[in-house]
N, C-alpha and C positions, 0 to 999 in steps of 0.2 A: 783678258776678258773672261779667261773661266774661272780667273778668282772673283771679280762679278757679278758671275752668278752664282757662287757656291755661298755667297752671303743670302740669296735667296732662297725660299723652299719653292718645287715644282707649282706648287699651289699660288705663290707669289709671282712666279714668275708666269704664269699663265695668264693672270689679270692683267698684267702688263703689256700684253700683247693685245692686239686689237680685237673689236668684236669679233669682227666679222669673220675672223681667221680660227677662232677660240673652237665656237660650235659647229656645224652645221647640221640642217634638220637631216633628221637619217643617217647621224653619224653612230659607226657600231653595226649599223644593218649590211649585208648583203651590197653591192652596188651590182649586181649581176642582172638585176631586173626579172626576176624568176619570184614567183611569189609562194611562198612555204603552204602544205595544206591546210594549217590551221588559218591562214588569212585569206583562201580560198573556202574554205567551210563560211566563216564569216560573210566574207561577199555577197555566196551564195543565198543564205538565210537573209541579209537583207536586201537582194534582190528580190526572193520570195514575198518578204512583207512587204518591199514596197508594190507588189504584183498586186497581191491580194485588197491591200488597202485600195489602190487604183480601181481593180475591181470592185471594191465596196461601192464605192463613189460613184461608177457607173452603174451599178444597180439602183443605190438610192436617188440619181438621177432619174433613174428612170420611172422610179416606182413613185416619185413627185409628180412629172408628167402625166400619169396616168390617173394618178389620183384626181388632177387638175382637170383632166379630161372629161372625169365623170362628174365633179363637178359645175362644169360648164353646163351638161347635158342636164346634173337635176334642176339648176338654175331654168336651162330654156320650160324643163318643164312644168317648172314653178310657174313660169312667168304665164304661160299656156292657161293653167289651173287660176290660174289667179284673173285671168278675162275670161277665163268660162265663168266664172262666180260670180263675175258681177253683170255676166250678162243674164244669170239667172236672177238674181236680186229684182234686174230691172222688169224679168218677165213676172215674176211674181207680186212686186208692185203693184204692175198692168192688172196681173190677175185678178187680185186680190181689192181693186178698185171698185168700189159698191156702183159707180156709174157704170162700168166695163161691165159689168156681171149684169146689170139690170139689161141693157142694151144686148147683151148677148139671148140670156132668158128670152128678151122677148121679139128678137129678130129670127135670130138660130132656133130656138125651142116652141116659141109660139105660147108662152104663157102671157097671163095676163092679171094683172087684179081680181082679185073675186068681188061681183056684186052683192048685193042683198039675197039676192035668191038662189045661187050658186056659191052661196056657203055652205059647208059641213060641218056640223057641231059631233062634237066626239064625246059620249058620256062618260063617266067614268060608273064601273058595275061594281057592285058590292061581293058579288058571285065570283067565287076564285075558281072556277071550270075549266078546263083546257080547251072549251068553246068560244071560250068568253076573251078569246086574246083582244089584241088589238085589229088583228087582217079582220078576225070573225065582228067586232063591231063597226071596223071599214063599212066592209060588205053590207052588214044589216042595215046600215046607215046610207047608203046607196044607193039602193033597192029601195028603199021606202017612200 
């Protein structure tokens, strides 16, 4: 038999043997289960990153949240503003109603139409006096 395999090289004769038996993972390492510091350095660092990246995520969780938060609150407020406005639309409508305003004048205020003889004519004066305003020909015009 070991002339055999002297016809073969180590390389040949290694194919020939089965997989399973050829490789295995970790072969060449250590089997002592102790882990050197450089794969300890490693570990560590990515345990760190995946710390830190965790923490990202819970931050930017959070800072979604909140964000959502306040936008809910400028929503209510919109919504708020937005039925204040058209409750003034409709008061101003009202207001703004030549019938509402007549009926007010002359309910609340006591005005009235002017007749023939309770009208005031307002001249206009040629005379640029500081007498000569408008209150000073009210008045003259009053009295007379």
């Amino acid at each position: 038999m070991s002339s055999v395999q002297s016809n073969y090289s180590p390389r040949q004769q290694r194919r020939k043997t089965p997989l399973w038996t050829e490789r295995r993972a970790g072969a060449g390492r250590r089997s002592t289960g102790v882990l050197s510091a450089a794969e300890k350095g490693h570990i560590l660092i990515l345990l760190v990153a995946i710390g830190i990246i965790g923490i990202g995520v819970i931050i930017a969780g959070a800072y979604a949240a909140m964000v959502n938060y306040h936008n809910n609150e400028l929503k209510e407020q919109n919504a708020a503003l937005q039925s204040e406005v058209q409750s003034m639309e409709i008061d101003l409508e009202s207001a703004t109603n030549l019938a509402n305003i007549e009926k007010k004048a002359s309910k609340e205020l006591g005005m009235v139409y002017p007749d023939g003889d309770s009208l005031v004519v307002i001249k206009k004066s040629s005379s640029a006096s500081k007498d000569t305003g408008l209150a000073a020909n009210l008045k003259k015009n009053a009295f007379e």
